[in-house]
C-alpha positions as CSV (number, residue, x, y, z in Angstrom):
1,X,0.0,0.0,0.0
2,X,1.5,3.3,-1.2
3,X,2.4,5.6,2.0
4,X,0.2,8.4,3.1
5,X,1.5,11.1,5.5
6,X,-0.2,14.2,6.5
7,X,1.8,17.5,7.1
8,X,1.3,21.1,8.0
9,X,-0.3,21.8,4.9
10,X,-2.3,19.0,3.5
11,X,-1.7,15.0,3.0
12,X,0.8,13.6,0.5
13,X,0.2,10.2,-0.9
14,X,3.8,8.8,-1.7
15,X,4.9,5.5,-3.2
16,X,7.1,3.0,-2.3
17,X,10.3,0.6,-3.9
18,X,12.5,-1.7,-2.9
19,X,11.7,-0.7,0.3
20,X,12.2,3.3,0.4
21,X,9.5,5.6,0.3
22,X,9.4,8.7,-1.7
23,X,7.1,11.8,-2.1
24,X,8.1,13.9,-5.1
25,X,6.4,17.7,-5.9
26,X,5.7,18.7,-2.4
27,X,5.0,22.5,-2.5
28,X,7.1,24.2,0.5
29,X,6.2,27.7,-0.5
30,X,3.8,29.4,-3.2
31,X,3.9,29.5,-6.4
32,X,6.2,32.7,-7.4
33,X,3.9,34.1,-9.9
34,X,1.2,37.2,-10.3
35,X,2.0,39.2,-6.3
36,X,4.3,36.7,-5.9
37,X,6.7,37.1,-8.4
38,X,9.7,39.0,-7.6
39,X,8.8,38.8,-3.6
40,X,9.9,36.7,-0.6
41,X,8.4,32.7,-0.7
42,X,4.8,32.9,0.9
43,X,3.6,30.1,2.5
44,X,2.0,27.3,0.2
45,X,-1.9,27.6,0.0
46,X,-3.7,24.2,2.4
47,X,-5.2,21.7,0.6
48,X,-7.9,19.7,1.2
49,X,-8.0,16.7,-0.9
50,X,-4.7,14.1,-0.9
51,X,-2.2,14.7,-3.3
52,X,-0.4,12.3,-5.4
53,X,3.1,12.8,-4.6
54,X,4.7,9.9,-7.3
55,X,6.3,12.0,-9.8
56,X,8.3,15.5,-10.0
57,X,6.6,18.5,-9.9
58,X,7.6,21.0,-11.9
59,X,10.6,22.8,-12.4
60,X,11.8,26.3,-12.6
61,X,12.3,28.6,-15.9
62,X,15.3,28.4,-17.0
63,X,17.2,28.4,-20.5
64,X,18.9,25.1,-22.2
65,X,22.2,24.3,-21.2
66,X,24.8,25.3,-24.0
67,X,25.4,22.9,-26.7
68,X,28.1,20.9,-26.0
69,X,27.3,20.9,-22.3
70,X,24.2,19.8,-22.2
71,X,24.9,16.0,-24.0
72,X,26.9,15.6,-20.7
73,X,24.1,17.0,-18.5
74,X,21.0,15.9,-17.6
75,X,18.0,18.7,-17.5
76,X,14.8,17.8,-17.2
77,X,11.8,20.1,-17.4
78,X,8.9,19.8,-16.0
79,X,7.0,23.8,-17.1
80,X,4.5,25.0,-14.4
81,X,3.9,28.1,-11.9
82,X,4.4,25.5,-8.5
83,X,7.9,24.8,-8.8
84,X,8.6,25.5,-5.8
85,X,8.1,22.3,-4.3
86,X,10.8,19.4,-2.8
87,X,11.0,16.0,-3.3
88,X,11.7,13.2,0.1
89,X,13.1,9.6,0.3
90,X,12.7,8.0,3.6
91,X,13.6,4.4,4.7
92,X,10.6,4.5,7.0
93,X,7.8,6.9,8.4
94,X,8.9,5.8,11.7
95,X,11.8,7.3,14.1
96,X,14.7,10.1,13.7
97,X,16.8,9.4,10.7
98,X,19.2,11.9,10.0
99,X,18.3,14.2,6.9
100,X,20.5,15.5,4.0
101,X,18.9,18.0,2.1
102,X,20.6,18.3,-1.1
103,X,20.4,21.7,-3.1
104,X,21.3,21.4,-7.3
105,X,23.8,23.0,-9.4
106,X,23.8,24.6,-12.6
107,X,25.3,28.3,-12.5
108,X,22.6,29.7,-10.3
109,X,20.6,29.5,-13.7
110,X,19.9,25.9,-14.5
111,X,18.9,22.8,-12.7
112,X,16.7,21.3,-10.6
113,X,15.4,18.9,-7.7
114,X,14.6,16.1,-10.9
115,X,17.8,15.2,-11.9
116,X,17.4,11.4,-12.0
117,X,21.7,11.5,-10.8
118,X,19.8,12.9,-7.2
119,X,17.6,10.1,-6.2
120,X,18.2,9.8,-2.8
121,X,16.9,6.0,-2.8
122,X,20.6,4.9,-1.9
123,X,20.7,7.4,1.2
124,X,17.2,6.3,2.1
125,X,18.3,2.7,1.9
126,X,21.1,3.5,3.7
127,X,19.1,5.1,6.5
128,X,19.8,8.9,5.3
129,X,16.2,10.7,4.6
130,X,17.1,12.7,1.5
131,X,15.2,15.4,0.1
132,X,15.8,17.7,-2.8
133,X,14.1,21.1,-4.0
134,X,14.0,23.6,-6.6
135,X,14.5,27.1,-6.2
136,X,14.0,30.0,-8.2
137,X,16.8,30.9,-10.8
138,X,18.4,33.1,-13.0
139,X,17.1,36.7,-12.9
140,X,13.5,35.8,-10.9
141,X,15.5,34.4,-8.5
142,X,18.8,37.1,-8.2
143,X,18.3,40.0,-10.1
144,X,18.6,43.0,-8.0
145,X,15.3,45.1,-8.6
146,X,14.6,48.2,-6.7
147,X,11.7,47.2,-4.8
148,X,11.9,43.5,-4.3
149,X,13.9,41.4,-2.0
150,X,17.3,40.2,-3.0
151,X,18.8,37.1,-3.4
152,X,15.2,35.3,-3.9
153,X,16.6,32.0,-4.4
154,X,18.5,31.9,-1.5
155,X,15.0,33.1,0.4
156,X,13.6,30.1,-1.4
157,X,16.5,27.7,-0.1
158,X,15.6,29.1,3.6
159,X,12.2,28.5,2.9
160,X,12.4,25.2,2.1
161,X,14.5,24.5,5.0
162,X,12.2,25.5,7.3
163,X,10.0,23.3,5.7
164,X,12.3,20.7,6.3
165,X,12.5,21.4,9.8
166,X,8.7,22.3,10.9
167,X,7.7,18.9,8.8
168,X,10.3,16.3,8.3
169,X,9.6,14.6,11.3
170,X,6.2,13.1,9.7
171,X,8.5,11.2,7.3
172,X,11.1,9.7,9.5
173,X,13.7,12.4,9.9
174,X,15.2,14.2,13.1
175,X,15.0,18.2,12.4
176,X,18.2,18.4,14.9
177,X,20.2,16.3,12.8
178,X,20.1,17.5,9.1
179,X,23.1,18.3,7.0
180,X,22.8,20.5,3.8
181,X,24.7,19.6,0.6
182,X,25.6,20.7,-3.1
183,X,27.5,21.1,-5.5
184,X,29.0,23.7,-8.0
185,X,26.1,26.5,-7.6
186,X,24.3,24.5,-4.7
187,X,27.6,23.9,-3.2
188,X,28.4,27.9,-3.2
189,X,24.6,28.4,-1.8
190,X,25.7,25.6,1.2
191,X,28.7,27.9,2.0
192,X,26.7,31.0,1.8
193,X,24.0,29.3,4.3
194,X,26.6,29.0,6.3
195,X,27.3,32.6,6.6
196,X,23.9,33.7,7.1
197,X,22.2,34.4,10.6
198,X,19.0,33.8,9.3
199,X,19.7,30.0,8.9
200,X,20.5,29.5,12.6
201,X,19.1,26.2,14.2
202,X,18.1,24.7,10.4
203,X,21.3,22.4,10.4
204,X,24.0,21.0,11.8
205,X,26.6,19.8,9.3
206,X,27.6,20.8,5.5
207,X,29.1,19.7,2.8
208,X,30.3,21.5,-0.5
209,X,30.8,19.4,-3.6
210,X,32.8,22.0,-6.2
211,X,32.2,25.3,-4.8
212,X,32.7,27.8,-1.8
213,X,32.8,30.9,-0.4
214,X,33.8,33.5,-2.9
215,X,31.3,33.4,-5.2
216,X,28.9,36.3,-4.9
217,X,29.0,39.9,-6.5
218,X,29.0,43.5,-4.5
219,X,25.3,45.2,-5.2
220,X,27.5,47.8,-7.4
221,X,28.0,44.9,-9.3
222,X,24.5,43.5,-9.7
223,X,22.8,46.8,-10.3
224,X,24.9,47.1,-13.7
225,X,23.2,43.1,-14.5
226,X,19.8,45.0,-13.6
227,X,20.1,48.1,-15.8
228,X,21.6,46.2,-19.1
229,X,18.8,43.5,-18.1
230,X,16.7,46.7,-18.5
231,X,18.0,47.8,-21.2
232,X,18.4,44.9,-23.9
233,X,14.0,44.4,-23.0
234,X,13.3,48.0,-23.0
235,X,11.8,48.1,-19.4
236,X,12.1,50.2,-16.9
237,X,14.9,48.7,-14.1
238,X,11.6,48.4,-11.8
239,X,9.5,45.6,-10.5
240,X,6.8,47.0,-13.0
241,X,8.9,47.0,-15.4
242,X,10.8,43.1,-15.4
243,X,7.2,42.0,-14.4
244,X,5.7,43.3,-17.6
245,X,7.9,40.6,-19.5
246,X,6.9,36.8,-19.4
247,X,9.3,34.7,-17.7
248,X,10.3,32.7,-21.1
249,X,11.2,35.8,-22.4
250,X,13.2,37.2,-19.3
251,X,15.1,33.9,-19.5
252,X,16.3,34.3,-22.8
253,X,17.0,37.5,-22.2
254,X,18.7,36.8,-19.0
255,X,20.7,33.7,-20.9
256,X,21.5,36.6,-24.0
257,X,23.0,38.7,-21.9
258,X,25.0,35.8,-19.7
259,X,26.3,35.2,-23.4
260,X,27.7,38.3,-24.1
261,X,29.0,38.9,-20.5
262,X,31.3,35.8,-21.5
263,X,32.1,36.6,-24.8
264,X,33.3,40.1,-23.6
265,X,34.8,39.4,-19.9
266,X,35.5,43.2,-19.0
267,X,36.1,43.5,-15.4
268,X,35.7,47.2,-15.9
269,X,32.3,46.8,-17.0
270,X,31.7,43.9,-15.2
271,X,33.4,43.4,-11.9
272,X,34.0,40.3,-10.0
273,X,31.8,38.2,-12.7
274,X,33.8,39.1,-16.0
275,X,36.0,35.8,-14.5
276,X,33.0,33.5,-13.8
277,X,30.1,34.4,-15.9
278,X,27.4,34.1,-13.5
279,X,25.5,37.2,-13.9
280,X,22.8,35.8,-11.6
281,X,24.9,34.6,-8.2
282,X,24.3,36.0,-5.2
283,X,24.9,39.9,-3.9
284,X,26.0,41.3,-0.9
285,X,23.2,43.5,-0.7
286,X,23.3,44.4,3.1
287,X,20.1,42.8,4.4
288,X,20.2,39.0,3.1
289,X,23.4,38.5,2.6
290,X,25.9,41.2,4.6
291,X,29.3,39.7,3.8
292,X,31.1,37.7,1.5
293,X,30.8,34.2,3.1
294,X,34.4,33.7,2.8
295,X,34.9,36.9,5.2
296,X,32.0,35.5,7.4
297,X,34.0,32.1,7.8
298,X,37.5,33.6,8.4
299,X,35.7,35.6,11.3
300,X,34.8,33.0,12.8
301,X,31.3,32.1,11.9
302,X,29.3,29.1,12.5
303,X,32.5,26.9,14.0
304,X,30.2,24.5,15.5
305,X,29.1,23.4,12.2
306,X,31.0,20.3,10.7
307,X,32.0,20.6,6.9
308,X,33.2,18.6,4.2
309,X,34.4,20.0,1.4
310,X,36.1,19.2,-2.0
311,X,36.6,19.4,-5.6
312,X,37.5,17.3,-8.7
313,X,41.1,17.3,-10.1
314,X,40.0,18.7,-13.5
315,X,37.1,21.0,-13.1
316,X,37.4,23.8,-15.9
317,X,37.9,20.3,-18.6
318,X,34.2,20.5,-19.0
319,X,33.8,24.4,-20.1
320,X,36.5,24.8,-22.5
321,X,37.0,20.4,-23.9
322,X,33.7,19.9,-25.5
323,X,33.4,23.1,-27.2
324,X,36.6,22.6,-29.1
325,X,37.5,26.3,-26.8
326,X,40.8,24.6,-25.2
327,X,42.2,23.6,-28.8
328,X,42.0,27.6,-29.6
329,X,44.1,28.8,-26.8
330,X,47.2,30.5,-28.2
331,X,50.2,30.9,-25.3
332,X,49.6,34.4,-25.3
333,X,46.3,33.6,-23.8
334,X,47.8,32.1,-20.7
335,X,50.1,35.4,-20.4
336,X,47.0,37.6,-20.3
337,X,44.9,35.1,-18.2
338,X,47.3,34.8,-15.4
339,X,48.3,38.6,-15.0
340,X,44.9,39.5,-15.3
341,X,43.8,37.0,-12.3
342,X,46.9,38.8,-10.7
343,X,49.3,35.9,-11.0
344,X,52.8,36.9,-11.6
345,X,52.8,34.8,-15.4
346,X,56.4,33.7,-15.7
347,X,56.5,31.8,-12.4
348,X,52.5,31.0,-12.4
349,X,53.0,28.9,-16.7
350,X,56.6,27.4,-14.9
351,X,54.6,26.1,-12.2
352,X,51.7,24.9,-14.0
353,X,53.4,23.6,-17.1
354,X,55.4,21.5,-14.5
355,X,52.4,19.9,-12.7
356,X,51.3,18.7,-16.4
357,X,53.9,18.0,-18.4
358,X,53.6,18.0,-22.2
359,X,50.3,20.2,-21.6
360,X,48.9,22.3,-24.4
361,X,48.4,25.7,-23.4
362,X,44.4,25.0,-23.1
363,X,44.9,22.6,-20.7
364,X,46.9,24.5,-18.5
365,X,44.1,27.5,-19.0
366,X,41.9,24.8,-17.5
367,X,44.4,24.1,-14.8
368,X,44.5,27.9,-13.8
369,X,40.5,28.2,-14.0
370,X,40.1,25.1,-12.2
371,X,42.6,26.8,-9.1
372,X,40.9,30.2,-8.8
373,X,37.5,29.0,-9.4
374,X,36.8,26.2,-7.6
375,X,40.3,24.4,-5.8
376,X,41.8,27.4,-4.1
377,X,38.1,28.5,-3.0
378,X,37.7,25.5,-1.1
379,X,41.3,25.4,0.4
380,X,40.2,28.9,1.8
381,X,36.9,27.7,4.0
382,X,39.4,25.0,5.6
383,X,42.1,27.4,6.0
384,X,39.9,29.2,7.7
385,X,38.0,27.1,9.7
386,X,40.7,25.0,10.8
387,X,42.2,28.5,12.2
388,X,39.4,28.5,14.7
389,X,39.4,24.5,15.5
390,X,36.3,24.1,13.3
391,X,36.4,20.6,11.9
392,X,36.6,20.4,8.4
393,X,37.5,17.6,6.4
394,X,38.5,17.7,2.3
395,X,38.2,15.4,-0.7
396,X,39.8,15.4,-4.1
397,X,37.9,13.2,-6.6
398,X,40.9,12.7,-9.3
399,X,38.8,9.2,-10.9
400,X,38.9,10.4,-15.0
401,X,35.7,9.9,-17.6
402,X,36.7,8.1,-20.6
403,X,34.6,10.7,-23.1
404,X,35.6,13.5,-24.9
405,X,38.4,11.4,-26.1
406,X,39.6,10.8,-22.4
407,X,40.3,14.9,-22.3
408,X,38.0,15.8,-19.6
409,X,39.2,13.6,-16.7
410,X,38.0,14.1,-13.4
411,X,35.8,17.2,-14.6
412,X,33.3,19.2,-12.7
413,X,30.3,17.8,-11.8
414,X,31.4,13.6,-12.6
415,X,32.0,13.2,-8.9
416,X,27.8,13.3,-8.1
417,X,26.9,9.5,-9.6
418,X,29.6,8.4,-7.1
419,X,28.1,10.1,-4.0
420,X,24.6,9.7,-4.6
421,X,25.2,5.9,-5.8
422,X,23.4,6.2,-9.0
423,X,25.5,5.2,-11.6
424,X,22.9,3.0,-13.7
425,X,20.8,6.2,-13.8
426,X,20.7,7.6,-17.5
427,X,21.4,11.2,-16.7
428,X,24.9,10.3,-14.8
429,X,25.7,8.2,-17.8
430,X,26.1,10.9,-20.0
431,X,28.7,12.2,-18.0
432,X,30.6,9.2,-16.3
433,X,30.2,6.8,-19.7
434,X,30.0,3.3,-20.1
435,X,30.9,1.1,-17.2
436,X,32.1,3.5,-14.3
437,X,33.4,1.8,-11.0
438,X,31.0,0.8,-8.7
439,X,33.3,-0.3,-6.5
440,X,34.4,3.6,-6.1
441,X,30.8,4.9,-5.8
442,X,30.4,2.4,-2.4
443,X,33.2,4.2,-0.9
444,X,32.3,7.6,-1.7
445,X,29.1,7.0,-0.6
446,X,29.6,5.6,2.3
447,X,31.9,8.2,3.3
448,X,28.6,10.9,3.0
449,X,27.0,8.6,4.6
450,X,29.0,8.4,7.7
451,X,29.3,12.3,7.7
452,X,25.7,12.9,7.9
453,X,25.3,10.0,10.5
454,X,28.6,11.8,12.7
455,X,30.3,14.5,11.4
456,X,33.1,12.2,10.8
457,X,33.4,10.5,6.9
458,X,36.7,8.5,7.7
459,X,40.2,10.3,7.2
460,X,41.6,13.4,9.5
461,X,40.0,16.8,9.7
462,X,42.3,19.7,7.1
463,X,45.3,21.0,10.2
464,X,48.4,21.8,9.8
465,X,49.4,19.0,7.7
466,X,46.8,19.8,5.3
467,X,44.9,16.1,5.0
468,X,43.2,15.8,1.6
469,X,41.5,12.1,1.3
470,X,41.6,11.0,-2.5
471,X,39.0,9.3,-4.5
472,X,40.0,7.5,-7.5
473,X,43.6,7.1,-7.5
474,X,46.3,4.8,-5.6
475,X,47.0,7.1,-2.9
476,X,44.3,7.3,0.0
477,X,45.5,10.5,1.4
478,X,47.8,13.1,0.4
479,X,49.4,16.2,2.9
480,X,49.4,19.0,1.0
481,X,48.4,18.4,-3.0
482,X,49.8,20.8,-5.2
483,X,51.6,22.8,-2.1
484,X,53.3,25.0,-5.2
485,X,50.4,25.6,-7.1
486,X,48.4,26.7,-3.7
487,X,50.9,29.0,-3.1
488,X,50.6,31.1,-6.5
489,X,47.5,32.2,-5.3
490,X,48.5,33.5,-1.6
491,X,47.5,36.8,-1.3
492,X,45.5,36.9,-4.7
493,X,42.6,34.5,-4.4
């Protein structure tokens, strides 16, 4: 008999599978259209009759993943006003599991809670409730409009963990013991969670898959997005104004203007985002977020809060191999890349040319892009939180994907089959290729597991000695990988 559990709102009929239950579309706030667009989440409306909870709900607007990217990335869409809505896998309806609320990737523009990759069946099975959500992207959900919150997505993300801790408990999980994780975008919203006061109390434990702490832009920054925004639709900067335009057409102005913000990466007219291209990430606007959370973490913030964090040996491989882009980079490319990151370029291409050897110059562009976007990031949250006794533990997933003609190796995003034990799912195939190691995926799941269960996934906490636990290589762990590469960026990133 398929599971029926009654919440705060209204009763959810799930279904069940080899054992694990799971409820899929639940709405944790309302939809964010008409008075609701552009605002804060409001509460989802009570309902009366039982809703079928078997398959996704849908998804947020968002464009299509470029090209070449998206035959390695699954993204399902599901159109509809009530996306904001999460999806739960429970072993049981019965006692305190632990709960790991996983938030998606994609830019802070694309994904969502449906990724077949995120089925938390293995956690559940494993005695982990996992849930999953959507939030709202791109310019509904960051654009900074005169008028209207800021950072909406990250209000949705504390929305729907409040959710998960006024009604968790009706499916199994303990609200005192949930861990929030993600990766690339979500792993950068886990890290700015982290910094936030309003998120007190709503977990305990964190872990960041591919992203950190540096990644938001200053409101200067975000108000030039808002008035070219503006200005390529012919609105007012105003919530009037970006109301007045349907949300298909403000996402393909949104991914238009994303375009030409990477074809043309001028800090000067662009700030902080002419190196990453997210137009839409998060601003320090003074109110929601108050602080770079890298600056939060280095004060001291939130020590009591175990992390894990990591990232895969070759990152930037899946931006610049599929495309063809890495084949075009001429060595005067890497000159102009690494002084403009601030790099000094003669020592910075020694030292990088010497970790690869035999590289072409687009691989070691990768190799720089990788450091200063997502590596070095990550080194700096357990820098600092191992300054203040925080434990933090890292991971380097280094095992390589056989496509692209065995060019992209360990590349961003390959490491989430592995951890969420789904590698017969069709969306991770794309990505990990014919006949990945299972054998791989047990340990790296297993080693989540255990953090969400204690804080504690196996291998020593990042100290002095600077412990990084490999996954897919010979070595187990390695003191200090890369130690000359790290410190290029000392004082610059």
């Amino acid at each position: 008999m398929d599971p029926l559990v009654a919440i705060a709102h209204g009763t959810v009929l799930g279904a069940e599978h080899d054992g694990v239950l799971s409820f899929k579309g639940i709405p944790y706030a309302a939809p964010p259209v008409g008075e609701h667009r552009f605002a804060a989440p409001a509460p989802p409306t009570h309902w009366d009759w039982v809703r079928h909870a078997s398959r996704f709900g849908h998804t947020a607007p968002k464009p299509p993943y470029p090209t070449p990217i998206a035959h390695l990335l699954a993204e399902p869409d599901h159109p509809g006003d009530d996306f904001l809505n999460l999806n739960v896998w429970t072993p049981s309806l019965d006692g305190r599991a632990p709960v790991l609320v996983w938030i998606h990737g994609g830019a802070f523009a694309n994904g969502s809670g449906a990724v077949d990759t995120y089925d938390g069946a293995a956690f559940a099975r494993d005695g982990i409730v996992c849930v999953t959500f959507n939030y709202r992207l791109g310019a509904e959900g960051f654009l900074l409009i005169d008028g209207a919150p800021a950072n909406r997505g990250l209000l949705d993300q504390v929305a729907a963990l409040r959710w998960v801790r006024e009604n968790i408990g009706c499916f199994g999980g303990d609200p005192d013991r949930v861990t929030i994780a993600g990766e690339s975008a979500g792993a950068m919203s886990v890290t700015t969670l982290l910094s936030m006061p309003a998120t007190e109390g709503l977990f305990g434990r964190v872990i960041a898959q591919s992203g950190a702490g540096h990644h938001v832009m200053t409101s200067g920054t975000a108000k030039k997005v808002t008035a070219a925004l503006a200005d390529h639709l012919g609105v007012p900067p105003t919530v009037a104004g970006f109301a007045s335009v349907s949300p298909p057409d403000l996402v393909a102005a949104q991914a238009e203007l994303s375009g030409r913000i990477a074809r043309e990466p001028d800090p000067v007219a662009w700030g902080e985002i002419a190196a990453d291209s997210m137009a839409f990430e998060p601003c320090v606007d003074g109110d929601v977020l108050t602080t770079r959370p890298i600056d939060a973490l280095t004060a001291g913030t939130r020590t009591g809060v175990d992390v894990l964090i990591g990232t895969n040996s070759d990152e930037f491989t899946l931006f610049l191999m599929p495309s063809g882009v890495a084949d075009a980079v001429p060595v005067e490319a890497l000159v102009l890349t690494a002084t403009a990151l601030g790099l000094d370029p003669d020592a910075a291409l020694a030292a990088y040319h010497a970790d690869r050897p035999g590289s072409t110059p687009g691989e070691v562009l990768a190799a720089i892009l990788r450091d200063r976007t997502f590596w070095i990031p990550a080194i700096r949250v357990a820098e600092a939180r191992s300054a203040h006794d925080a434990d933090t533990h890292v991971y380097e997933f280094t095992w390589r994907t056989p496509l692209v003609n065995d060019r992209l190796g360990a590349t961003h995003a390959l490491e989430l089959g592995f951890v969420f034990d789904t590698l017969g799912k069709p969306g991770t195939g794309l990505l990990a290729g014919p006949n990945p190691p299972q054998e791989l995926a047990d340990e790296m799941h297993r080693a989540w597991v255990e953090f969400v269960r204690s804080g504690d996934p196996g291998w020593p906490a990042y100290g002095a000695d600077r412990t990084v636990r490999m996954f897919g290589g010979d070595a187990e762990h390695i003191a200090d990988p890369r130690a000359d590469l790290r410190e290029l960026w000392d004082g610059i990133r």
